[in-house]
C-alpha positions as CSV (number, residue, x, y, z in Angstrom):
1,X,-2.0,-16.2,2.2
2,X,0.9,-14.8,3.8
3,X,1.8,-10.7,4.3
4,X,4.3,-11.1,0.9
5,X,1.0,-12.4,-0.8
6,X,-1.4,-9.7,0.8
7,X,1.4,-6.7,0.2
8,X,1.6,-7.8,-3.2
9,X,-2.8,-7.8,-4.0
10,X,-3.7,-4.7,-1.9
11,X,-3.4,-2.8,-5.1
12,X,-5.7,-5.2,-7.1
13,X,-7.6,-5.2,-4.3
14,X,-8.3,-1.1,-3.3
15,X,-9.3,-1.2,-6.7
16,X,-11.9,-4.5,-6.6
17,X,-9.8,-6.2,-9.8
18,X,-9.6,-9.4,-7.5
19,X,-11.6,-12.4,-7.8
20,X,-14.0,-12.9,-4.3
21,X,-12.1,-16.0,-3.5
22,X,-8.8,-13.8,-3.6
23,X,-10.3,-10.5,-2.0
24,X,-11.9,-13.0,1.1
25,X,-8.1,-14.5,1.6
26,X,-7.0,-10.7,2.0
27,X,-9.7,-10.0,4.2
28,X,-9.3,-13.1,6.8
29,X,-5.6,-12.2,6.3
30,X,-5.5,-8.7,7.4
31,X,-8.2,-9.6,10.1
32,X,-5.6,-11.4,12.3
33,X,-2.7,-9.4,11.1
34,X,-1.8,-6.1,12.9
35,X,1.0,-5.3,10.6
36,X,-1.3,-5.9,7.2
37,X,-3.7,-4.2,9.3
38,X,-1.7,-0.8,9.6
39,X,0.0,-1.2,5.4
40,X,-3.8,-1.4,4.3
41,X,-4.8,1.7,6.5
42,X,-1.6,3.6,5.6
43,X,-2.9,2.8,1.3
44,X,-6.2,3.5,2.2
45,X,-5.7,6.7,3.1
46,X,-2.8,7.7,1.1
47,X,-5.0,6.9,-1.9
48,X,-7.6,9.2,-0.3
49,X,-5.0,11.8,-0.2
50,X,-4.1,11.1,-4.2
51,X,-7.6,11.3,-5.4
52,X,-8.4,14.7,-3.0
53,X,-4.9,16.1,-3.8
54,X,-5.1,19.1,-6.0
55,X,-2.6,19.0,-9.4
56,X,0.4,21.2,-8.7
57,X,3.7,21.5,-10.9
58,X,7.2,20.2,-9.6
59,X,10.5,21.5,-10.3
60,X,13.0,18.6,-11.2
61,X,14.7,18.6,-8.5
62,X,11.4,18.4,-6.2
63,X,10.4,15.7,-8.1
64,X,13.4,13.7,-7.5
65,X,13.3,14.5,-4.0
66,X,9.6,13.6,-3.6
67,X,10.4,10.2,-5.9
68,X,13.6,9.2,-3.4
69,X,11.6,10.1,-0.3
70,X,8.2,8.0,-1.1
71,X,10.7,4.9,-2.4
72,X,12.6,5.2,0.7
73,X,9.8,5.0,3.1
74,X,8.3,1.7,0.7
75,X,12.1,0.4,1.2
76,X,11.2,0.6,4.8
77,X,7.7,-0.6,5.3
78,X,8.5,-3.6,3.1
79,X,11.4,-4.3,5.3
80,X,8.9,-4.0,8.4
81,X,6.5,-6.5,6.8
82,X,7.1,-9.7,9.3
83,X,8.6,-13.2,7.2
84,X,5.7,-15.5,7.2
């Protein structure tokens, strides 16, 4: 399994919807690989954040600013993932 691979299951996998066989490749995976290492700390706690986070309303224009902020800094930690 390579980081594309593991970047693309760490969803399926925070939320045990992977088969064993597939959650065991993540694991050996991220065991050996700093950078997969850091992406699946950085999830772990931002989903942390998401489930504690209390419910507050947006204007519009916050939202869009939240929305362009949060897909610029995925734009940049998928460009920092290293080509396998």
């Amino acid at each position: 399994m390579n980081c594309k691979e593991v970047f693309e299951s760490l969803s399926g996998y925070l939320d045990d919807e992977l088969i064993p066989d597939e959650a065991d490749e993540i694991e050996t995976h991220v065991e050996r690989c700093a950078p997969c290492q850091a992406f699946l700390n950085t999830l772990q706690r931002t989903v942390a954040f998401c489930r504690d986070a209390t419910v507050m309303s947006l204007t519009d224009a916050a939202h869009a600013e939240a929305r362009e902020s949060m897909k610029r800094r995925f734009v940049d930690a998928a460009k920092a993932i290293p080509k396998t």
